[in-house]
C-alpha positions in Angstrom: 31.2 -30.9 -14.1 28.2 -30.1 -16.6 26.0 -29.6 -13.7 28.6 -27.5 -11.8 29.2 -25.0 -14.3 25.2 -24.8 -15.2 24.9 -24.1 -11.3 27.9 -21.9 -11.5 26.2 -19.4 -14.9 22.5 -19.6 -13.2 23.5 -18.0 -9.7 25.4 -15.6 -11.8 22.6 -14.6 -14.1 19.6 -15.2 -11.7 17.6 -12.3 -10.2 18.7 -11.6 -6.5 16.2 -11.4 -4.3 16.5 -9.8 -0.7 17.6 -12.4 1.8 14.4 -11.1 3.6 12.3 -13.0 1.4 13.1 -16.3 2.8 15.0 -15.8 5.9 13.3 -15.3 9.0 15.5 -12.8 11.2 17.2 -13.7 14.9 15.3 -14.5 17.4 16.1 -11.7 19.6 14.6 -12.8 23.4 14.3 -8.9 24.6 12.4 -7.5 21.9 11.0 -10.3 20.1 9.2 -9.7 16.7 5.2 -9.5 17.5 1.9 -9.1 16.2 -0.2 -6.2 17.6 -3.6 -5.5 17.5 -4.6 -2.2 16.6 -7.8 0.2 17.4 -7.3 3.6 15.5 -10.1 6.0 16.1 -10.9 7.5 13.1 -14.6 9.1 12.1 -15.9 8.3 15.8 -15.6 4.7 15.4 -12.1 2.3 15.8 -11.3 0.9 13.1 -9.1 -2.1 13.1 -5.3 -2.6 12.4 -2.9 -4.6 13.0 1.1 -4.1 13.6 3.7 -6.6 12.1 6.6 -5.5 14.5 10.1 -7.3 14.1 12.8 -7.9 16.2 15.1 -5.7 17.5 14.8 -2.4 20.3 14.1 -0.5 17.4 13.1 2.5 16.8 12.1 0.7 13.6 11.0 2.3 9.7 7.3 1.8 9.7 5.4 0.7 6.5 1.4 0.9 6.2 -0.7 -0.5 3.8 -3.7 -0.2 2.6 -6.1 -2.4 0.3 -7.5 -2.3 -2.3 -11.5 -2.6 -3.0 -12.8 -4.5 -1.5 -9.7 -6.0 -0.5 -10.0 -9.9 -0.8 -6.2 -9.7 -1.7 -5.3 -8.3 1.5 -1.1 -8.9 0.5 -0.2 -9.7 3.8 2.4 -11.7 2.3 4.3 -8.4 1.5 3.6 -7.2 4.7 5.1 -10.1 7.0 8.7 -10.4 4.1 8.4 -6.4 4.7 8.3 -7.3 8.4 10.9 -9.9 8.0 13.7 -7.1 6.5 13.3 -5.2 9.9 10.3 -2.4 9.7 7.2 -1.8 11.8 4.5 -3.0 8.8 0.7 -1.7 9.8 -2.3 -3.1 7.6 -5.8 -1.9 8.5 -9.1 -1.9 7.2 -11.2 1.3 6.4 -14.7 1.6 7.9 -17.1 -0.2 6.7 -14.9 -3.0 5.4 -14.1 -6.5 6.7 -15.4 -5.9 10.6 -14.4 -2.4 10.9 -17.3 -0.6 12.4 -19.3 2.0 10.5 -20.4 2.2 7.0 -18.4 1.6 4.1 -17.6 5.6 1.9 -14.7 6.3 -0.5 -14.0 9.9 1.1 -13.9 8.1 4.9 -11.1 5.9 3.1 -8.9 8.7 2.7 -9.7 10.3 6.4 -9.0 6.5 7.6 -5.4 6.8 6.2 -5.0 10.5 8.0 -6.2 8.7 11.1 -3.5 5.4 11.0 -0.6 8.0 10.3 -1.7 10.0 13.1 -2.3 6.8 15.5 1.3 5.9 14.7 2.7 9.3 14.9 1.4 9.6 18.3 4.5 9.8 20.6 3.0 7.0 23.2 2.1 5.1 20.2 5.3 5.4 18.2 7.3 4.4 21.6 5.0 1.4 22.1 5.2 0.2 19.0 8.8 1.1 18.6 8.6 3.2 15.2 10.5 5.7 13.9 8.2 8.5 13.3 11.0 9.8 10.7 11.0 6.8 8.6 7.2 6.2 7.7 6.2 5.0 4.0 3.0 4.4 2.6 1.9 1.3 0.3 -1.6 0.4 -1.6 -2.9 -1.7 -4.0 -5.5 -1.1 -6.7 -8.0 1.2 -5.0 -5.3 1.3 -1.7 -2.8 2.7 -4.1 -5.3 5.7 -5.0 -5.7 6.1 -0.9 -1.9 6.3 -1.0 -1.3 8.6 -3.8 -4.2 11.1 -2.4 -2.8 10.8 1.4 0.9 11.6 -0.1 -0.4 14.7 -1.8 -1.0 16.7 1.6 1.4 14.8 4.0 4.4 16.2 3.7 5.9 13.9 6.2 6.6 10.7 4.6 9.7 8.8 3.6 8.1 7.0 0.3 5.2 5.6 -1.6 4.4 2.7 -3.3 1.5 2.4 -5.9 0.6 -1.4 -6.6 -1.5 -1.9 -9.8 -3.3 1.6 -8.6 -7.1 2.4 -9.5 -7.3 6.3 -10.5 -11.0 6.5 -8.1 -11.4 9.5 -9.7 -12.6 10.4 -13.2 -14.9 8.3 -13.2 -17.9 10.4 -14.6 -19.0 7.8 -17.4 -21.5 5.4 -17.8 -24.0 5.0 -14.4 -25.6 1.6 -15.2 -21.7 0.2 -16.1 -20.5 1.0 -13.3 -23.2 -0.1 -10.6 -22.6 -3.5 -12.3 -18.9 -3.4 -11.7 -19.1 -1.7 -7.7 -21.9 -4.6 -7.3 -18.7 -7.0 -8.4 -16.6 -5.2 -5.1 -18.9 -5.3 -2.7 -18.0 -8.1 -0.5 -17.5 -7.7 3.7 -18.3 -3.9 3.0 -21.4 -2.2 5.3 -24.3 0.5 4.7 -23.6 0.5 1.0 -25.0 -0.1 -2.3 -23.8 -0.8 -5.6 -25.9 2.0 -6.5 -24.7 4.6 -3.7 -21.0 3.3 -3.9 -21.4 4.4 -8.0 -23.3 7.8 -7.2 -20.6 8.6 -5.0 -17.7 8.5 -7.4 -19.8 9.8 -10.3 -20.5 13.1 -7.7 -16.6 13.2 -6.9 -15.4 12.6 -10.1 -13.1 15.8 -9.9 -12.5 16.2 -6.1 -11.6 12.3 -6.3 -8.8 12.4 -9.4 -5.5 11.9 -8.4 -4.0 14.5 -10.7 -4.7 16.8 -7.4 -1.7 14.7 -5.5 1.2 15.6 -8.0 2.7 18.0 -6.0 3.1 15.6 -3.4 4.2 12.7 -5.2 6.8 15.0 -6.6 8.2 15.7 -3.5 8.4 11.9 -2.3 10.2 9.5 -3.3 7.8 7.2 -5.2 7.9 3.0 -6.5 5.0 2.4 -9.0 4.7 -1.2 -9.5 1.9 -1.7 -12.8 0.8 -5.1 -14.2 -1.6 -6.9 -17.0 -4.6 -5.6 -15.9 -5.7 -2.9 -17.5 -4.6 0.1 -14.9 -1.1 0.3 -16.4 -2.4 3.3 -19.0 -3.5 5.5 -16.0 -0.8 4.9 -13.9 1.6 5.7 -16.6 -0.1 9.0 -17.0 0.4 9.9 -13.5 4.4 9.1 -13.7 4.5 11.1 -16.6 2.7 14.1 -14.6 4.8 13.9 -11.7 8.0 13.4 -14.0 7.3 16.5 -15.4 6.6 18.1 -11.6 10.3 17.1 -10.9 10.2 14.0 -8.9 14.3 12.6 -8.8 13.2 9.8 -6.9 10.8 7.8 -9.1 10.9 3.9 -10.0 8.8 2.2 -12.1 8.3 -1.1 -13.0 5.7 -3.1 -15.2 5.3 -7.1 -14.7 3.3 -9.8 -16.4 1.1 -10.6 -14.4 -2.5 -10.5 -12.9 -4.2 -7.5 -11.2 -3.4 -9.6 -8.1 -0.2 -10.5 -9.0 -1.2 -13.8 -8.4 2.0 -15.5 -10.2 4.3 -13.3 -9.2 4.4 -12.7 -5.4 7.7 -13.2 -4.6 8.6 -11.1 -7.6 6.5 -7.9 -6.1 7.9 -8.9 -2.3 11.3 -8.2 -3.9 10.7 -5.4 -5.5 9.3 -3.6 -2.7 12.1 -4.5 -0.4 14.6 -3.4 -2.6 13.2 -0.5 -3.5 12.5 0.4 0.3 16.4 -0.3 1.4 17.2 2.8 -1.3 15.5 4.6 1.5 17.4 3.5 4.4 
């Protein structure tokens, strides 16, 4: 009886999470869920993507991500339980990075993102991948999430955003040895840099890069910022207070203890985003 009231008071007071989490959907035997592979011209080159599609004729709410710098936390895990609660989830990787051709620049990072949301938006492509061109939100994390915040403050045609443990690339007009030693840290599976070019390159964008620029955007969307233990909270805080004050009604934040990866906390971050993205439905 112990043990059946203890049961009883846990599922009361336990956290929900989204059945998506754990459940894999129907197997529907017309329009099973597949994995597509994806080569998005952007910058004269293709660089390469991939398309989580689930189950279902769909047209289906697409989510993209991006990563992060370099990106050996690729959170593919959120992508597939985003998959799982029924939208079109596209990861890719910029030039330069992890087998994409062409060489590895912060600026082509944010023209990568332009060319994804224009592959998708395509009308053949939307119809072949069965999105709904109405229903697209953007996702990053760390760097990704500055991608996403810069991309949402011209594109006017997006359903949401999502910052994970976002990096501010901007700003960043400081110290030149210190931070050659920290882009030589994030260099792995990226092409035709150097630690030296990668830190020139932010130091001579330090304004042009700063993602105070994107406000009015971000105001206008609805936005999830998601911060952790890692030192980036301070800066992303700032930019919820700036697009606050610009008026955004459709703002979520939420801070967890945990790692910049979110290493212990996976699930946690998976629910989060999906139950933040079905206030969108």
């Amino acid at each position: 009886m112990i043990a059946f009231a203890f049961t009883l008071l846990f599922a009361a007071t336990a956290p929900q999470i989204p059945p998506a989490i754990f459940t894999d959907p129907p197997h529907d035997a017309a329009h099973p869920a597949q994995m597509v592979v994806l080569h998005i011209p952007s910058g004269g080159v293709e660089i390469n993507g991939i398309a989580y599609l689930p189950p279902g004729a769909g047209p289906h709410p697409a989510f993209v991500f991006m990563h992060g710098l370099p990106g050996n936390e690729k959170n593919l895990d959120l992508v597939q339980a985003v998959r799982r609660a029924g939208w079109a989830a596209i990861a890719f990787n910029y030039r330069g990075s992890w087998g994409s051709p062409g060489s590895f620049r912060f600026a082509q990072n944010l023209e990568d993102a332009d060319a994804v949301l224009a592959y998708i938006r395509d009308p053949a492509n939307a119809r072949k991948l069965g999105i709904d061109t109405s229903r697209i939100v953007i996702a990053g994390h760390s760097m990704g999430g500055w991608v996403a915040a810069m991309t949402t403050g011209h594109d006017r045609n997006l359903r949401g955003v999502i910052l994970i443990s976002a990096a501010n690339m901007g700003g960043r007009s400081g110290d030149r040895t210190k931070l050659v030693e920290h882009m030589r840290e994030d260099m792995e599976s990226l092409a035709g840099v150097t630690a030296e070019s990668m830190a020139d390159e932010l130091i001579a964008n330090a304004k042009s890069f700063d993602w105070t620029s994107a406000v009015p955007g971000l105001a206008r969307t609805p936005l999830l910022v998601l911060t952790a233990n890692d030192g980036l909270a301070p800066q992303d805080d700032a930019l919820v207070d700036a697009v606050k004050t610009a008026g955004n009604a459709h703002l979520t934040t939420t801070h967890v203890a945990t790692d910049h990866s979110w290493s212990d906390a996976r699930i946690k971050l998976e629910s989060l985003v999906i139950r933040w993205l079905e206030t969108l439905r």
